[in-house]
N, CA, C and O atoms as CSV, one atom per row, in Angstrom:
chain,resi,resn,atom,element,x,y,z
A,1,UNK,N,N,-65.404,-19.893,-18.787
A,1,UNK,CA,C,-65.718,-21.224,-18.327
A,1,UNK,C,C,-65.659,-21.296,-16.798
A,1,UNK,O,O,-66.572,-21.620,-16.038
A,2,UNK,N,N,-64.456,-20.946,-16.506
A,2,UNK,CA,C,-64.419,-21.166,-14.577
A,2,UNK,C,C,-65.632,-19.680,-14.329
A,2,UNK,O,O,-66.559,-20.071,-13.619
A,3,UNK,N,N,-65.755,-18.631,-14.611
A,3,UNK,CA,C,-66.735,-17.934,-14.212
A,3,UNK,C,C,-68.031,-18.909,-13.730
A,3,UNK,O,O,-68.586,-18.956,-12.632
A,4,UNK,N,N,-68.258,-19.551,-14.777
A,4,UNK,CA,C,-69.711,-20.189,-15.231
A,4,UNK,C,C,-69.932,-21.033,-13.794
A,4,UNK,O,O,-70.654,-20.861,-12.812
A,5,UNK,N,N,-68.949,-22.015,-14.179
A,5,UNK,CA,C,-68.216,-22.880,-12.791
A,5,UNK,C,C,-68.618,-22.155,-11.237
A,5,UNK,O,O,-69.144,-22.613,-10.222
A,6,UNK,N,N,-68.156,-20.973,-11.562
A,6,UNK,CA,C,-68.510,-20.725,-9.699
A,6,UNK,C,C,-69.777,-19.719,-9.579
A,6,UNK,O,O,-70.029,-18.933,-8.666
A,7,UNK,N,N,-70.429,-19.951,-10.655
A,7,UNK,CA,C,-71.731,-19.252,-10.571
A,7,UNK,C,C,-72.552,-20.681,-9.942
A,7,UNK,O,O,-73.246,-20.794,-8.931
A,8,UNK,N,N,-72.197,-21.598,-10.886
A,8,UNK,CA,C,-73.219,-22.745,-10.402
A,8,UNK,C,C,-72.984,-23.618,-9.266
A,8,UNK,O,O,-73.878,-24.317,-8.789
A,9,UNK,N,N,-71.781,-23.588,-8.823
A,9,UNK,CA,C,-71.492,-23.501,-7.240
A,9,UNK,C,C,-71.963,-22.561,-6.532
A,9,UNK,O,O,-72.240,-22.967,-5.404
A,10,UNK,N,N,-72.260,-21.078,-6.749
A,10,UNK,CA,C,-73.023,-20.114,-5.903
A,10,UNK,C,C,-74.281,-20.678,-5.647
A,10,UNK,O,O,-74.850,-20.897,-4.577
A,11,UNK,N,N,-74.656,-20.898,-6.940
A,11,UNK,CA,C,-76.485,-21.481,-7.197
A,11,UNK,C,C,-76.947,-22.732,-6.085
A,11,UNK,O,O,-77.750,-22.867,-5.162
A,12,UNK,N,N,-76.154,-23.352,-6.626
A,12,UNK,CA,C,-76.227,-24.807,-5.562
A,12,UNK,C,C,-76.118,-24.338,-4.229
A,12,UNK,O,O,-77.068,-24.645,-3.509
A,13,UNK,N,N,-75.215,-23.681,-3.717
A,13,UNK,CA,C,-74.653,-23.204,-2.644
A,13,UNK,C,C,-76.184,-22.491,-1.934
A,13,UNK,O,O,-76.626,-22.644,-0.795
A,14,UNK,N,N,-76.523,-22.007,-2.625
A,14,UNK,CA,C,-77.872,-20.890,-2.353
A,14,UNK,C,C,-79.148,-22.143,-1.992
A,14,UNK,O,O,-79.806,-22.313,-0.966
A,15,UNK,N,N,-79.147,-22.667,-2.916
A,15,UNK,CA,C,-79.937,-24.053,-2.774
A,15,UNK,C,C,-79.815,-24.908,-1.716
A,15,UNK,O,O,-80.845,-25.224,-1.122
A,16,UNK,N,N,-78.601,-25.415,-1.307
A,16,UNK,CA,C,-78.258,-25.857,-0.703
A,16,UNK,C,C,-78.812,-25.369,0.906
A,16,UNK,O,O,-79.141,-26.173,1.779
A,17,UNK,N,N,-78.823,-23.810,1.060
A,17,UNK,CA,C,-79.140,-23.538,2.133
A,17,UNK,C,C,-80.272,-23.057,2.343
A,17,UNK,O,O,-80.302,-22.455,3.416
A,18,UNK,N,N,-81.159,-23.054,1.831
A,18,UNK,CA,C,-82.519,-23.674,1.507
A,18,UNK,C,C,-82.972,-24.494,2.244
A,18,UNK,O,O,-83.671,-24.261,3.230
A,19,UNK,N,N,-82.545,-25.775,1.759
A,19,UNK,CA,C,-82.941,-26.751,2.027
A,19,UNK,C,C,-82.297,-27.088,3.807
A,19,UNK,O,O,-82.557,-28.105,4.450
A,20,UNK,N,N,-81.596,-26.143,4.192
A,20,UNK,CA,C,-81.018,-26.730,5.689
A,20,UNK,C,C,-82.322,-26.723,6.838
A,20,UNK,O,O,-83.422,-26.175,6.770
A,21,UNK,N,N,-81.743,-27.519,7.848
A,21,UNK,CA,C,-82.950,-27.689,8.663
A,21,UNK,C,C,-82.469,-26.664,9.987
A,21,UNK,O,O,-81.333,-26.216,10.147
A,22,UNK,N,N,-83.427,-26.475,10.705
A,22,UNK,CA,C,-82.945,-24.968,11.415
A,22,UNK,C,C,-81.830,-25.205,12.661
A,22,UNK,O,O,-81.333,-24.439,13.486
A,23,UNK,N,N,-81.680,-26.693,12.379
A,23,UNK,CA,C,-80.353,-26.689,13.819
A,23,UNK,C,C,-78.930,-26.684,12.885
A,23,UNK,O,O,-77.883,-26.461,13.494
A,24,UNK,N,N,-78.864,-26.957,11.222
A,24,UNK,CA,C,-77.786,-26.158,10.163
A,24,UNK,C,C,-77.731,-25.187,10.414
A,24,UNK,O,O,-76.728,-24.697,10.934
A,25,UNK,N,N,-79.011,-24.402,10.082
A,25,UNK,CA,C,-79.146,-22.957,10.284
A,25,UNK,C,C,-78.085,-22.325,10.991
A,25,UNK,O,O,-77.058,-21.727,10.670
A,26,UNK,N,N,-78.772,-22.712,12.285
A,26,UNK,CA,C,-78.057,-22.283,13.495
A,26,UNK,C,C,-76.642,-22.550,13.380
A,26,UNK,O,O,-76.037,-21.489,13.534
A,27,UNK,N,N,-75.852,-23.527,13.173
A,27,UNK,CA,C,-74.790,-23.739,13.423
A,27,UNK,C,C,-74.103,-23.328,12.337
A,27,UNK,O,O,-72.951,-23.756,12.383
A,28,UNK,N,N,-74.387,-22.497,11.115
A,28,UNK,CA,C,-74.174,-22.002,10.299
A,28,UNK,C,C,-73.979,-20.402,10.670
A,28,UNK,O,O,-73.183,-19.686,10.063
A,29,UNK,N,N,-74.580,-20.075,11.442
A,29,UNK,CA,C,-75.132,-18.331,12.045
A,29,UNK,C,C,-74.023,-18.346,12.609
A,29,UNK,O,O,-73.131,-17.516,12.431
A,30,UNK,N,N,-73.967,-19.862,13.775
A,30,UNK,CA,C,-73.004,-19.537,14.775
A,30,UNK,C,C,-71.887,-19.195,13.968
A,30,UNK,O,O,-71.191,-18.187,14.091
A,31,UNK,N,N,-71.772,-20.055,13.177
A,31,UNK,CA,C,-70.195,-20.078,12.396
A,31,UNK,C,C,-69.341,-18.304,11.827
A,31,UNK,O,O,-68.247,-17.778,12.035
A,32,UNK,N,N,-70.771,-17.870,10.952
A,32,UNK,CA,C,-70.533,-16.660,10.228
A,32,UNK,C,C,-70.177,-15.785,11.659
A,32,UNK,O,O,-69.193,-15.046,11.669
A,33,UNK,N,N,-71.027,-15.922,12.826
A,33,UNK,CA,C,-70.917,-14.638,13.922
A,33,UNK,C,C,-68.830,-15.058,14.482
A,33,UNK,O,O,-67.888,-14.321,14.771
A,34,UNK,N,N,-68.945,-16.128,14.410
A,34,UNK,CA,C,-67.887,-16.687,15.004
A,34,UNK,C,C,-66.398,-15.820,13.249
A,34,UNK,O,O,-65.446,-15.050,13.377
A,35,UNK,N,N,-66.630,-16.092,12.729
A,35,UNK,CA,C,-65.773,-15.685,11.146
A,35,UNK,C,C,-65.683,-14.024,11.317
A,35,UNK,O,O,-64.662,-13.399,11.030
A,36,UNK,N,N,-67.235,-13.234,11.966
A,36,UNK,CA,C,-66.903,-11.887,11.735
A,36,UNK,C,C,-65.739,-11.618,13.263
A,36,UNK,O,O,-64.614,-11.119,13.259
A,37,UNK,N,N,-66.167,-11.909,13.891
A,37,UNK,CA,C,-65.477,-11.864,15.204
A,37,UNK,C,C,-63.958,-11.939,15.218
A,37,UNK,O,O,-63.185,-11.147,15.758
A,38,UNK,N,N,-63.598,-13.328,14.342
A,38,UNK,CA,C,-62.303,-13.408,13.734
A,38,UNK,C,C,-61.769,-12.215,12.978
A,38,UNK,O,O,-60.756,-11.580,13.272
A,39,UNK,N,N,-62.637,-11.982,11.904
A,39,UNK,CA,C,-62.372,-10.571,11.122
A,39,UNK,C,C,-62.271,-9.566,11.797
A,39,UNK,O,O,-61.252,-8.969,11.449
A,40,UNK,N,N,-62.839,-9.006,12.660
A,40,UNK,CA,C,-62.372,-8.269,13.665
A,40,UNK,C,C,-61.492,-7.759,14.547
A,40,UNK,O,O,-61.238,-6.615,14.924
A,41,UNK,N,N,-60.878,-9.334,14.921
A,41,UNK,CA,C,-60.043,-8.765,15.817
A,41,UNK,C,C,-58.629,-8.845,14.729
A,41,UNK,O,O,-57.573,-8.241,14.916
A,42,UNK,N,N,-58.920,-9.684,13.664
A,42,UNK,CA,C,-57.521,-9.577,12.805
A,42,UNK,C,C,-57.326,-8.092,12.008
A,42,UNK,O,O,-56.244,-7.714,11.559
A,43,UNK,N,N,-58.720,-7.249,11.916
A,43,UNK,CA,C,-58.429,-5.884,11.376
A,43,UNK,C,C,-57.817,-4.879,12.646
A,43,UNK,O,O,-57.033,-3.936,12.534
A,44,UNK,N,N,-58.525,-5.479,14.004
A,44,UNK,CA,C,-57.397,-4.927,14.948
A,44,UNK,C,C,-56.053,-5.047,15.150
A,44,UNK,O,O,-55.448,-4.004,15.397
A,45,UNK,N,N,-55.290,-6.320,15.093
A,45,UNK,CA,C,-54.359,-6.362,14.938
A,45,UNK,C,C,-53.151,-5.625,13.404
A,45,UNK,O,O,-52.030,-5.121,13.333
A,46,UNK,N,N,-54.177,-5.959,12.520
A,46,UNK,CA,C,-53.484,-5.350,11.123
A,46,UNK,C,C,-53.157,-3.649,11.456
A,46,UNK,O,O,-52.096,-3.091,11.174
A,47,UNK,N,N,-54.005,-3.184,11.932
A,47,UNK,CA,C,-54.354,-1.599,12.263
A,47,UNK,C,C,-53.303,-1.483,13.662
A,47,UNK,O,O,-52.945,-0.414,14.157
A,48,UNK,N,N,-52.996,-2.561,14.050
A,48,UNK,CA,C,-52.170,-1.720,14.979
A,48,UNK,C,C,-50.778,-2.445,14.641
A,48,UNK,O,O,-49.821,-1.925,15.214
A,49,UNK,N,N,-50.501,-3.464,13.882
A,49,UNK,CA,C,-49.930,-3.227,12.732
A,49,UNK,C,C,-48.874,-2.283,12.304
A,49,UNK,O,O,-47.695,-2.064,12.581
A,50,UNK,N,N,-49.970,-1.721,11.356
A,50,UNK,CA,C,-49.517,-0.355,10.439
A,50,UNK,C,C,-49.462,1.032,11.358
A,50,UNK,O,O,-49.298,2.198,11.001
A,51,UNK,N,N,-49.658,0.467,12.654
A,51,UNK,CA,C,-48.925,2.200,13.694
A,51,UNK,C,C,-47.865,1.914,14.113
A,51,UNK,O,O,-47.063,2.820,14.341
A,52,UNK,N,N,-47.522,0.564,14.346
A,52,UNK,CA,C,-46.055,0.075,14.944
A,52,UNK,C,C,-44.663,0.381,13.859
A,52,UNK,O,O,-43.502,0.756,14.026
A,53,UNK,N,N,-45.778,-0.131,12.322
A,53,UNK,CA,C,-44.809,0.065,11.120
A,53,UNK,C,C,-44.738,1.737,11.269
A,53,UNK,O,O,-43.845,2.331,11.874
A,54,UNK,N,N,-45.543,2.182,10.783
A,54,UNK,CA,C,-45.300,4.123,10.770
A,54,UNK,C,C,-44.189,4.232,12.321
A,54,UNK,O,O,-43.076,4.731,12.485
A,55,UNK,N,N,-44.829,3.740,12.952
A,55,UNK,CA,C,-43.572,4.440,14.766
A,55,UNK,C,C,-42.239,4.022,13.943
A,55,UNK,O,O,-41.437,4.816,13.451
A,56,UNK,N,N,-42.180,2.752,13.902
A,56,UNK,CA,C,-40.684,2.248,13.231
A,56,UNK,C,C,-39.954,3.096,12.404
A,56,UNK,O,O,-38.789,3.492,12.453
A,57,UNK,N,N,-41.078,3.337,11.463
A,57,UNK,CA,C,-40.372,4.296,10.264
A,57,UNK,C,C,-40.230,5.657,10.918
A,57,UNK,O,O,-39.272,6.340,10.556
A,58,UNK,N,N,-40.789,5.984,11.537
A,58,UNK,CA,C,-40.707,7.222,12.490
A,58,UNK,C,C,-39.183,7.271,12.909
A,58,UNK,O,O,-38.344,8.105,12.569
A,59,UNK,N,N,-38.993,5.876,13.948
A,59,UNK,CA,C,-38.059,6.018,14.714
A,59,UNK,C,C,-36.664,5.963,14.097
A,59,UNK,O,O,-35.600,6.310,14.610
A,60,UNK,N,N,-36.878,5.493,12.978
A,60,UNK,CA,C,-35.662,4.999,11.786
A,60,UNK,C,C,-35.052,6.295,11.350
A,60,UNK,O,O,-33.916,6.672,11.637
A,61,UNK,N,N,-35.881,6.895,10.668
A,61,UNK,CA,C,-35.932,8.593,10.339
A,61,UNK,C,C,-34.993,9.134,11.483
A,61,UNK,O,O,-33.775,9.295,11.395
A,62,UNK,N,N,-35.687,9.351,12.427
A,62,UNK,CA,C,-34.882,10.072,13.581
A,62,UNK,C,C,-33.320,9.600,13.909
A,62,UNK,O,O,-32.277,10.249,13.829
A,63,UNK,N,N,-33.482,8.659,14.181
A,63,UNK,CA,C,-31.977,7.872,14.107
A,63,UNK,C,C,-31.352,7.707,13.361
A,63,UNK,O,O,-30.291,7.417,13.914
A,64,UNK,N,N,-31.181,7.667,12.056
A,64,UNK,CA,C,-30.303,8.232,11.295
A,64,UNK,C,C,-30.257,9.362,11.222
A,64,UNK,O,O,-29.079,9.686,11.369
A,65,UNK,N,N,-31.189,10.645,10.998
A,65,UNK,CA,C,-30.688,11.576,11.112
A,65,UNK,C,C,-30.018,12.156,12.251
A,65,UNK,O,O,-29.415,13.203,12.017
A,66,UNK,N,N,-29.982,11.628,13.653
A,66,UNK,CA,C,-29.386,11.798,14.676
A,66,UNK,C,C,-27.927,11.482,14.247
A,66,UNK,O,O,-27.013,12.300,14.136
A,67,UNK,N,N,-27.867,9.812,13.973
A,67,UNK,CA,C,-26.429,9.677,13.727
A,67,UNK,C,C,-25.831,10.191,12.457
A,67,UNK,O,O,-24.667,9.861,12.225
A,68,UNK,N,N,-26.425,10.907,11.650
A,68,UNK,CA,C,-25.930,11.456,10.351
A,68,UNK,C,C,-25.177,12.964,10.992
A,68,UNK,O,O,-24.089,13.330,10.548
A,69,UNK,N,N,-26.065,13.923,12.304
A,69,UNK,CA,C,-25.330,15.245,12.389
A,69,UNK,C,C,-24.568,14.566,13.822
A,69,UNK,O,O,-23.946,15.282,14.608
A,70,UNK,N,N,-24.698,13.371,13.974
A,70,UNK,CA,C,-23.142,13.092,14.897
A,70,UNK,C,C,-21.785,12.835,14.053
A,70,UNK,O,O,-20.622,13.018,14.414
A,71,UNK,N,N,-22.280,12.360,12.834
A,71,UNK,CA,C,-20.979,12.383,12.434
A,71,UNK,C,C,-20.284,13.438,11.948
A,71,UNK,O,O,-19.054,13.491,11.959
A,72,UNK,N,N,-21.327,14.669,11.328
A,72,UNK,CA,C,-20.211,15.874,10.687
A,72,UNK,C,C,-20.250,16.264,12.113
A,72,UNK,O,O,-19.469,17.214,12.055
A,73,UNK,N,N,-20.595,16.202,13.302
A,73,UNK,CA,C,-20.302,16.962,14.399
A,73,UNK,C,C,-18.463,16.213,14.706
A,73,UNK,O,O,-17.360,16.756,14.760
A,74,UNK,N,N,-18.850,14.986,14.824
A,74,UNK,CA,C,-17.310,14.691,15.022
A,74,UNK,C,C,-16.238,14.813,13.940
A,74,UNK,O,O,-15.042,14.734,14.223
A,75,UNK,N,N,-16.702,15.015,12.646
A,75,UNK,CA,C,-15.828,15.537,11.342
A,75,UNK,C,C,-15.388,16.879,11.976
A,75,UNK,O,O,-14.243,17.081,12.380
A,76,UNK,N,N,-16.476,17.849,12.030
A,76,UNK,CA,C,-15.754,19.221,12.482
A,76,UNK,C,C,-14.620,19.035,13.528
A,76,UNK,O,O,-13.506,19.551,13.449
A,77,UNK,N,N,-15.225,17.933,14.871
A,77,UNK,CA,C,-14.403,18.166,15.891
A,77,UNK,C,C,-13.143,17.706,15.420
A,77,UNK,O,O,-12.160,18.305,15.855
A,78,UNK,N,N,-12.988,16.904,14.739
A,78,UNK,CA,C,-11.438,15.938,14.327
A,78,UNK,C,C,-10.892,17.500,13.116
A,78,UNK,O,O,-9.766,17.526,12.621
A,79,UNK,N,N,-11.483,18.133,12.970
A,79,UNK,CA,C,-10.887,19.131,11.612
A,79,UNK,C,C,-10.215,20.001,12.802
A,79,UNK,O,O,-9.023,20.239,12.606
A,80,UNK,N,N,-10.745,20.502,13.964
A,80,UNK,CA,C,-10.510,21.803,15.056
A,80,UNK,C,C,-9.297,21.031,15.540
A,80,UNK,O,O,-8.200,21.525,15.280
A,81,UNK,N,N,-9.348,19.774,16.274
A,81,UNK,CA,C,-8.266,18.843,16.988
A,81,UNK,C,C,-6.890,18.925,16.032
A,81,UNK,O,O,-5.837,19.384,16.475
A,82,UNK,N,N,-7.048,18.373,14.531
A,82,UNK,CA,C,-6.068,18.490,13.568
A,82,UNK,C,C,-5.702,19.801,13.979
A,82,UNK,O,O,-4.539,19.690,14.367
A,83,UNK,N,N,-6.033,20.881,14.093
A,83,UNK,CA,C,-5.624,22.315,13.526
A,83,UNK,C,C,-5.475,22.670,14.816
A,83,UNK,O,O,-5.071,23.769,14.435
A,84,UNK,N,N,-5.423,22.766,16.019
A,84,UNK,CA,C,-4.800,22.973,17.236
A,84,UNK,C,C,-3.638,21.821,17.986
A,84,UNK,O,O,-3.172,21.939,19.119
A,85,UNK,N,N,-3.329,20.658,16.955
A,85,UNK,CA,C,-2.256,19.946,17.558
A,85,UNK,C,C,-1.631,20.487,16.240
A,85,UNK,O,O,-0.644,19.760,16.353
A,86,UNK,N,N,-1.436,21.021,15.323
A,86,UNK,CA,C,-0.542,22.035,14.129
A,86,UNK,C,C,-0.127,23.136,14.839
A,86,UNK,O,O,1.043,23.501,14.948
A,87,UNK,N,N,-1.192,23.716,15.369
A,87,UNK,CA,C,-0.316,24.986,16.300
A,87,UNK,C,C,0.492,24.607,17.634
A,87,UNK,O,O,1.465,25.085,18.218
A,88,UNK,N,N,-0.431,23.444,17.854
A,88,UNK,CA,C,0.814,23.401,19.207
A,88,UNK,C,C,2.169,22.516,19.042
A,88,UNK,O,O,2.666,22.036,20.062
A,89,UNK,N,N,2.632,22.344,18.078
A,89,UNK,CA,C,3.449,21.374,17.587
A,89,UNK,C,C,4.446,23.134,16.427
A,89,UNK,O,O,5.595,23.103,15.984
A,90,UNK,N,N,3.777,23.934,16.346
A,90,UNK,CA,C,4.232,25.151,15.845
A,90,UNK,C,C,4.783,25.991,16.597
A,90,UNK,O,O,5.660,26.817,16.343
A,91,UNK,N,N,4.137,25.715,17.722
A,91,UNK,CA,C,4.304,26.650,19.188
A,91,UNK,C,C,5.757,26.128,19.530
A,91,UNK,O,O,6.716,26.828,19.854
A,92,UNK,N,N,5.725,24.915,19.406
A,92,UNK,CA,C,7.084,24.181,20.315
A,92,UNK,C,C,7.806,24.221,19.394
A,92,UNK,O,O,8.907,24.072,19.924
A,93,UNK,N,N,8.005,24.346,18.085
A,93,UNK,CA,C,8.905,24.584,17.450
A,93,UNK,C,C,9.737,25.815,17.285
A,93,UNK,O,O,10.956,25.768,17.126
A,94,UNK,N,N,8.891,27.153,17.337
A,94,UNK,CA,C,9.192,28.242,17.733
A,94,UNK,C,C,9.867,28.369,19.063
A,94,UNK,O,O,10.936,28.980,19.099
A,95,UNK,N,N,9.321,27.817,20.258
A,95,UNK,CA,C,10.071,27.725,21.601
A,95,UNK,C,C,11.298,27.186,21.465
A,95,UNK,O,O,12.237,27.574,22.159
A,96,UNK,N,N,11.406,26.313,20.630
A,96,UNK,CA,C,12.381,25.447,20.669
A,96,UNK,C,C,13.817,26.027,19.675
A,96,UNK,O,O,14.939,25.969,20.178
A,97,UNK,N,N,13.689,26.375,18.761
A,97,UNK,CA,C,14.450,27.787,18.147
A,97,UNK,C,C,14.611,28.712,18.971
A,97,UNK,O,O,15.148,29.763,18.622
C-alpha cells in the first residue's frame, strides 16, 4: 500500500514538473546544483571525518601500548629496588655483627 502511495507521488511529482514554467525550472536547477554542492562538501567533511577517527584510533593504540611497557618497565624497576634495599639492609646487618 505505502509502496503504491509513493509511486503516485513520484508520478504526480514527474507531472508536476512538466508542467513548470522555465523561471521554476530554473529555480529548481538552481536548487538541485545548490543540494549537490551541499553533498559535496558534507562527503568532504565525512571523509575527513573517518581519517581523524582512524589517527585517533591510531593514536589510542600507541598510547596504551606505550603506557602498558611503562608499567612492567616500572614493575621490573620496583622488583631490582626491592632486591637491592634486601641486600643493603643484609650488608648492614653483617657489618653490624
Amino acid at each position: 500500500m505505502e509502496l503504491q502511495n509513493i509511486r503516485e507521488h513520484r508520478q504526480a511529482a514527474q507531472r508536476r514538473r512538466v508542467e513548470l514554467t522555465s523561471l521554476e525550472q530554473e529555480i529548481n536547477e538552481d536548487r538541485e546544483a545548490n543540494l549537490k554542492r551541499v553533498n559535496m562538501h558534507l562527503e568532504r567533511l565525512l571523509d575527513k571525518a573517518d581519517k581523524d577517527l582512524a589517527l585517533l584510533r591510531h593514536m589510542a593504540f600507541h598510547y596504551r601500548a606505550r603506557n602498558m611497557s611503562a608499567k612492567a618497565r616500572i614493575k621490573s624497576l620496583k622488583v631490582k629496588m626491592r632486591k637491592a634495599t634486601r641486600k643493603e639492609k643484609e650488608a648492614k646487618e653483617q657489618d653490624q655483627l
